[in-house]
N, C-alpha and C positions, 0 to 999 in steps of 0.2 A: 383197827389201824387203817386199811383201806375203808372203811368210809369215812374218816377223818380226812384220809385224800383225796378221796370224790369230792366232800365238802369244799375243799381248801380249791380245789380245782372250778367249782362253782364259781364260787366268790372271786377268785379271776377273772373268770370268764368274764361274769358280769362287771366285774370295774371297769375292764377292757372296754366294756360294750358301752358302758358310761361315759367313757374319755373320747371316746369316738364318735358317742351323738353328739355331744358337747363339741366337738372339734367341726361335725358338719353343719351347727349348728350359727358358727361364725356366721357373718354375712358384712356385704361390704355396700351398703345403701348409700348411693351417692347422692350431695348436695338436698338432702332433705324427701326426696322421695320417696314418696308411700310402696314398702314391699309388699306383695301378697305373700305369704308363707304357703307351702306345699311340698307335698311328702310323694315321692318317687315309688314303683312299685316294688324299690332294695328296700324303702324303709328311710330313703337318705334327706335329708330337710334341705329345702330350694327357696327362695325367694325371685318374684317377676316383678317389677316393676318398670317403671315408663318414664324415659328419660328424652330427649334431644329432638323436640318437634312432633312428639308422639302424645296423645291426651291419654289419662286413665279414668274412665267413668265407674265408680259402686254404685247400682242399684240394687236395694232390698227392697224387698217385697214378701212380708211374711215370714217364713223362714229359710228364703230363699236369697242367700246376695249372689249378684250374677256382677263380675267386673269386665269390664269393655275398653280393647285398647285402639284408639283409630289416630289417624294424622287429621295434624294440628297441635298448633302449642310452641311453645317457645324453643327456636333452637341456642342450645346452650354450647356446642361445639360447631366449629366449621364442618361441612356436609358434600360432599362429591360426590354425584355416581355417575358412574363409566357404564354407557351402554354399551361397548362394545362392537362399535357395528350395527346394532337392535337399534330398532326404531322406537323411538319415547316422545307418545305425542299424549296429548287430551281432548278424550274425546266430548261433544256439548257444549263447548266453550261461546258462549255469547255472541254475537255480531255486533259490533259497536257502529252504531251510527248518530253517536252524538256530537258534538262540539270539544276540541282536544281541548285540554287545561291547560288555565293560564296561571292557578294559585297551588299548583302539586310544591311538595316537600317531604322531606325523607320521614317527616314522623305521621304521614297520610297514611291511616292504616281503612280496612273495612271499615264505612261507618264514622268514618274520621273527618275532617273539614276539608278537604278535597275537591273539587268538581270537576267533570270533564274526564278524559283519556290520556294516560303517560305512554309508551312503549318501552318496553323491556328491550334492554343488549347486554352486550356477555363484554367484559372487561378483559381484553385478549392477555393482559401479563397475569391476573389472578384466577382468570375464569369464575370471578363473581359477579352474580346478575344484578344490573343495576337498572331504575328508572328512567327515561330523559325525556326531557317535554318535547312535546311535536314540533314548536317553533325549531327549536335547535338542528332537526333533519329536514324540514319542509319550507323552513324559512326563506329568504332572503336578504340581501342590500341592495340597496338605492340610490346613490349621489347625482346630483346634477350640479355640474359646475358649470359657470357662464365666464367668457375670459374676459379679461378686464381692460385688456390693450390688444394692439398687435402684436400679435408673437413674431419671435428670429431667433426662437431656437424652441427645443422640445420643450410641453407642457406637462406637467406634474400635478394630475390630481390626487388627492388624497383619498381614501376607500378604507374610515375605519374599520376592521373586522376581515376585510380581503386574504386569505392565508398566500402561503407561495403556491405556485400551480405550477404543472409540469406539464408540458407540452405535448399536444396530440390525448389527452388523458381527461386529467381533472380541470384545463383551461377552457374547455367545452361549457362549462358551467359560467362565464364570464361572458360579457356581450358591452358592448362600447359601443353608442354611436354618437357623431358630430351633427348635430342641427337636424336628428331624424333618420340618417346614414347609416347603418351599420360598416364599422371601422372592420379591416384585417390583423386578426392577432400575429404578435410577428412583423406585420408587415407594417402597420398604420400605429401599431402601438406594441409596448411592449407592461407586460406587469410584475409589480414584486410583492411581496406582502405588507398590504396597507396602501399601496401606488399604485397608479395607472399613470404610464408617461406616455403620450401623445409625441410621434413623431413627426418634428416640424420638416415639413422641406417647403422651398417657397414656388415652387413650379407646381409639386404635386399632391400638399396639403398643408396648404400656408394657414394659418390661426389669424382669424380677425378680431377685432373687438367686438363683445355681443355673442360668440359663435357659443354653442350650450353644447357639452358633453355630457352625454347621461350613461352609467354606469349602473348594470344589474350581473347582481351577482346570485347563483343560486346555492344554496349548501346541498 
């Protein structure tokens, strides 16, 4: 009798032990990803694999596979990391001293049709890093207008691309002058976005015909 309950008491045990390899056996492989399987020092079954910007190399070699996980690779979720305070730099990074681009676009990757230098900035409402060509931060405008009559009241140039400028700040970057003159912001003129109005007076900056206003603007 009791060794038919020792027996009976085996064979428990052991199903037990069956439904439970079998349960850690699960695995949850996302979007296609190659698992390694490996066995824990309980005996418990794990799977590693390499997801979201992260490569997975197999080399075999005999009877040896050796797999290698390093960065690179496609990220498949959005990615943040918070240094904290910590400094996150790289170190080795190239010195550019070529000529910026003028034919960059979003699908220029390594090795792609590209030429030239873009500069990296940080999207302040998503904090994603994005591209932007040189022209766009180092650029400038240029207008020159010549007036066509006498003026008798304020002159109204046009300045496509001129943003609104705030005074004593970003209006520093604007420079106006009449026939060679640098004009006074404020005082000799005033700007809005897209305009430069020229303030007529006829004692202290009267507008002739012929007279050339030349307008630089720098981003």
């Amino acid at each position: 009798m009791k060794t038919k309950l020792f027996k009976c008491a085996l064979f428990t045990v052991f199903m037990l032990g069956i439904n439970a390899l079998n349960a850690q056996s699960t695995k949850d492989v996302v979007k296609g990803a190659k698992a390694i399987k490996v066995v824990d020092n309980k005996g418990t079954i794990k799977y590693f694999q390499s997801n979201n910007g992260i490569s997975q190399i197999v080399n075999t070699t005999g009877d040896v596979t050796t797999t290698t996980w390093q960065l690179g690779g496609q990220l498949t979720d959005n990615t943040y990391i918070d240094v904290n305070g910590k400094v996150f730099a790289l170190d080795g990074i190239a010195l550019e001293t070529g000529a910026a681009s003028t034919n960059a676009t979003t699908t220029s990757i390594h090795g792609g049709t590209g030429t030239g230098w873009t500069l990296l900035v940080r999207d302040e409402a998503t904090g994603a890093t994005k591209k932007m060509a040189a022209d766009n931060l180092v650029s400038g405008i240029r207008v020159e207008f010549t007036q066509p009559t006498n003026a008798a009241a304020n002159v109204d140039v046009a300045v496509v691309g001129l943003p609104a400028l705030t005074a004593g700040t970003t209006d520093a970057k604007l420079f106006v002058f009449r026939n060679g003159i640098k004009l006074r912001s404020g005082t000799d003129f005033t700007a809005t976005a897209g305009t430069v109005s020229i303030k007529y007076s006829a004692a202290d900056l009267p507008m002739y015909a012929g007279d050339v206003i030349e307008v630089q603007y720098i981003r």
